[in-house]
C-alpha positions as CSV (number, residue, x, y, z in Angstrom):
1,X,160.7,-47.7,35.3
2,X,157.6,-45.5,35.1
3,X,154.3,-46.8,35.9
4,X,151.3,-47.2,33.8
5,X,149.8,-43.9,35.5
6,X,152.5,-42.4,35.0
7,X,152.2,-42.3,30.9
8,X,152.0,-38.5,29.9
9,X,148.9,-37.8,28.4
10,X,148.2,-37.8,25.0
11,X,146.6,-34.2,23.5
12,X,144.1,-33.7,20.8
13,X,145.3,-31.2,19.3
14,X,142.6,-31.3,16.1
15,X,140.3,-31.6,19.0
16,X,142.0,-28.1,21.0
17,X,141.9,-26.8,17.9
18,X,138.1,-27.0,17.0
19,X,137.3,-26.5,20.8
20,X,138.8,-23.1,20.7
21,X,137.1,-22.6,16.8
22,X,133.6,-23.5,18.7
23,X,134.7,-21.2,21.3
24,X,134.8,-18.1,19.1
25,X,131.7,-19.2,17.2
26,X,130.1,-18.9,20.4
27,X,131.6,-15.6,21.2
28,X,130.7,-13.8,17.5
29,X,127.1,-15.3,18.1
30,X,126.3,-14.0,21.1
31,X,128.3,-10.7,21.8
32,X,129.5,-10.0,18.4
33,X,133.0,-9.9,16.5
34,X,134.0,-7.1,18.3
35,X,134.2,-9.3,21.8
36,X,136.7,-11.9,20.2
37,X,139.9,-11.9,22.7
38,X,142.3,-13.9,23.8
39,X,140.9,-13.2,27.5
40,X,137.1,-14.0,26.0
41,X,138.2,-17.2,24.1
42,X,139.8,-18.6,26.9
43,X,137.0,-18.0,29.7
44,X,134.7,-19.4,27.2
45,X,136.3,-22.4,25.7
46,X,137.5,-22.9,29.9
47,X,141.0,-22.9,29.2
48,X,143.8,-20.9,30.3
49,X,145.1,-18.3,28.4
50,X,148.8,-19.9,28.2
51,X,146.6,-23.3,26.5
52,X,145.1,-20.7,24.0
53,X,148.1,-19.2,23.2
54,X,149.7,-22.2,22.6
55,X,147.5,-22.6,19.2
56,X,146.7,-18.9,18.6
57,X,148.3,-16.0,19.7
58,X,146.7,-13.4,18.6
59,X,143.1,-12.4,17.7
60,X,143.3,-12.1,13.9
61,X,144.9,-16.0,14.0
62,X,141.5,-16.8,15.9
63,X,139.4,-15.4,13.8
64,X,141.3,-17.4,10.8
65,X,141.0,-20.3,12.6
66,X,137.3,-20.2,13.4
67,X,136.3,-19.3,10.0
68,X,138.7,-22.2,9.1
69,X,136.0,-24.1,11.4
70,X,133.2,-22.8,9.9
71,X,134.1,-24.1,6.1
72,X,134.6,-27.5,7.7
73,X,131.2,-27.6,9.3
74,X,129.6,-26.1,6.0
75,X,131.4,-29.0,4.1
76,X,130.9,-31.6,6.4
77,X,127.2,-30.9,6.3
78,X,127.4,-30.8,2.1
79,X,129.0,-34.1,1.6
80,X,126.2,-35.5,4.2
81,X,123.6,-34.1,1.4
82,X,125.8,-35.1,-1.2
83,X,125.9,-39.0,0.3
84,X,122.7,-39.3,0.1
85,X,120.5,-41.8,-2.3
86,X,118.1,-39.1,-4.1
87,X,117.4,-37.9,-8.0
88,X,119.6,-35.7,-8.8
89,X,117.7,-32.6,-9.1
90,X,116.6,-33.3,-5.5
91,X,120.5,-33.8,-4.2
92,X,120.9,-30.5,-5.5
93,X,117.8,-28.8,-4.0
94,X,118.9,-30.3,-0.1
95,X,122.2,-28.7,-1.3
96,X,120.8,-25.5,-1.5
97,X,118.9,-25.6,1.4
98,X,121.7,-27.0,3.9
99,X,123.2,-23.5,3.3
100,X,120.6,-21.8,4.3
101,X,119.1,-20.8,8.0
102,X,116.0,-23.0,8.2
103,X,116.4,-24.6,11.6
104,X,118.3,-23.3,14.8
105,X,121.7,-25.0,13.8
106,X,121.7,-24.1,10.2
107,X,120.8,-20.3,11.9
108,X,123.7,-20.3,13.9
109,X,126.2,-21.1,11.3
110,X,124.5,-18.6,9.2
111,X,124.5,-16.2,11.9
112,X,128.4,-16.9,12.7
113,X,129.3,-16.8,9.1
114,X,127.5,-13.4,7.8
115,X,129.6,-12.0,10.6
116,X,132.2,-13.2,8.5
117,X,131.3,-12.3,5.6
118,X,131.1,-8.4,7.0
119,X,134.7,-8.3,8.1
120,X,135.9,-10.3,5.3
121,X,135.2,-6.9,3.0
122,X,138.1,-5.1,5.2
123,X,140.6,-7.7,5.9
124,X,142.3,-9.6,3.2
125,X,143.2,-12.9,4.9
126,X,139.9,-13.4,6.0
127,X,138.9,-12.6,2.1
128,X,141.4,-15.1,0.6
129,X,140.2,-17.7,3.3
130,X,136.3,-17.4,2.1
131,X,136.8,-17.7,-1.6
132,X,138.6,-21.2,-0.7
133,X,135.4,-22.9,-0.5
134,X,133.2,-21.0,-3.4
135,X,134.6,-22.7,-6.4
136,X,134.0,-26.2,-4.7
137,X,130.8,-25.3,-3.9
138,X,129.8,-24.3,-7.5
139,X,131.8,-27.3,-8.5
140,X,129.3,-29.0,-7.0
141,X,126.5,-27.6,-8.0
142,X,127.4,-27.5,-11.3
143,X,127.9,-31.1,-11.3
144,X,124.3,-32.0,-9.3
145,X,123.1,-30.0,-12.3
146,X,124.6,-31.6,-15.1
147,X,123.1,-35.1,-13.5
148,X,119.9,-33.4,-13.6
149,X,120.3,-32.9,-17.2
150,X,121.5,-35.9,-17.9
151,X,118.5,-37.8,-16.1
152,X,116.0,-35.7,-18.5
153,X,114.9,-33.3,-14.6
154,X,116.1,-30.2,-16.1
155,X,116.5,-28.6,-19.4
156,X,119.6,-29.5,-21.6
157,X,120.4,-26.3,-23.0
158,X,121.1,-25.0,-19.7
159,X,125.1,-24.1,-19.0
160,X,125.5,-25.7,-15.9
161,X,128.2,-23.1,-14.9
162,X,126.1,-20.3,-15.0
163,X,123.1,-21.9,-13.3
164,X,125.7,-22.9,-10.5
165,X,126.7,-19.4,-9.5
166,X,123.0,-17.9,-10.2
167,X,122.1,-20.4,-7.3
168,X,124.7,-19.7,-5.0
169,X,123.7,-16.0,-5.2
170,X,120.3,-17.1,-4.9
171,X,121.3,-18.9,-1.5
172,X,123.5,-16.1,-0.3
173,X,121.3,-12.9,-0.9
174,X,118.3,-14.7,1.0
175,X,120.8,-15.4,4.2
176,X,120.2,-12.6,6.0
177,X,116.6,-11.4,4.8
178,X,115.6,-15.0,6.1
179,X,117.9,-14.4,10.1
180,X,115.6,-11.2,10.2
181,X,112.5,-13.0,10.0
182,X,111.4,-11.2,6.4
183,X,111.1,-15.0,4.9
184,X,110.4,-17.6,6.6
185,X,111.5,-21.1,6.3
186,X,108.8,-22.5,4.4
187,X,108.9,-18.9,1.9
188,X,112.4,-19.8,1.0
189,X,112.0,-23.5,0.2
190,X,108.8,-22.3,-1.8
191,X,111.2,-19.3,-3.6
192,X,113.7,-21.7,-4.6
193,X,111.3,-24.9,-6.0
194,X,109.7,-21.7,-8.2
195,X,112.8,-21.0,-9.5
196,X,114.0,-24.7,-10.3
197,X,110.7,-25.3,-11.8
198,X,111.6,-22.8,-14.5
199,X,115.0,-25.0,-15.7
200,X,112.8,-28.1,-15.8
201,X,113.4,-30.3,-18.7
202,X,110.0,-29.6,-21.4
């Protein structure tokens, strides 16, 4: 009969699986992509490498899974904006801005995912795994701004579709102008209340 101590332990792997993701994050922020190994991962994350390799084996399967990560911490902090009790055309302005680098966390992920973004141009899985998440995102935006409309915040005769993707290019080509330091926070809060005053209803 085994013993209560004796019950084999029960793994995490979700939680294996975002340690290692977190682990590479850390990696591309610090040192680069270039520096992404199975050696690095595992010395960061403080595993062995037979644990790593028991999830990813080789360095392209990190990288998917890390940028995997990184769409999960990007939505997970949208549907935070998204749950809260605000006017429409406000929802949609905090939507904007949780994309963007404004504080040290939101400069991180930036920072991580512009890395991304570079070596997504050369490498088709990474590609196909970053356009996953655009058309949800201007889903969502095009639905925050179809609530504006309807609650009389912005003008009627806008097509929501459009004004969706203009914003997400809006919130992507200020990215890494903003991690340079040539806008600061408060400029890119002010850029983008100029521009939404211009779609306001009358």
């Amino acid at each position: 009969m085994r013993k209560r101590w004796d019950m084999p332990k029960i793994v995490d792997h979700d939680a294996r699986r975002r340690h290692i993701a977190e682990a590479v994050h850390r990696i591309i922020h610090d040192k680069g992509m270039q520096n992404v190994s199975l050696r690095e991962v595992a010395a960061e994350a403080e595993m062995s490498m037979g644990a790593v390799q028991y999830y990813v084996t080789t360095k392209d399967q990190m990288l998917l899974l890390a940028l995997e990560h990184i769409g999960i911490w990007i939505g997970n902090r949208v549907a935070a904006v998204a749950a809260r009790r605000s006017t429409p055309l406000d929802l949609l302005r905090d939507t904007v801005l949780e994309l963007l680098p404004l504080d040290d966390e939101r400069s991180y992920l930036n920072r991580v995912g512009l890395a991304f973004q570079a070596s997504s141009v050369v490498d088709d899985d990474q590609a196909a795994a970053m356009r996953l998440g655009v058309p949800l995102l201007l889903s969502l935006f095009a639905e925050q701004i179809r609530d504006a409309q309807a609650a009389g915040q912005l003008a009627a005769h806008l097509d929501a579709d459009k004004e969706a993707s203009i914003l997400y290019a809006f919130a992507q080509g200020v990215v890494n102008a903003t991690l340079v330091g040539h806008y600061t926070p408060e400029e890119v809060a002010a850029l983008l209340d100029y521009h939404l005053a211009r779609l306001r209803a009358g």
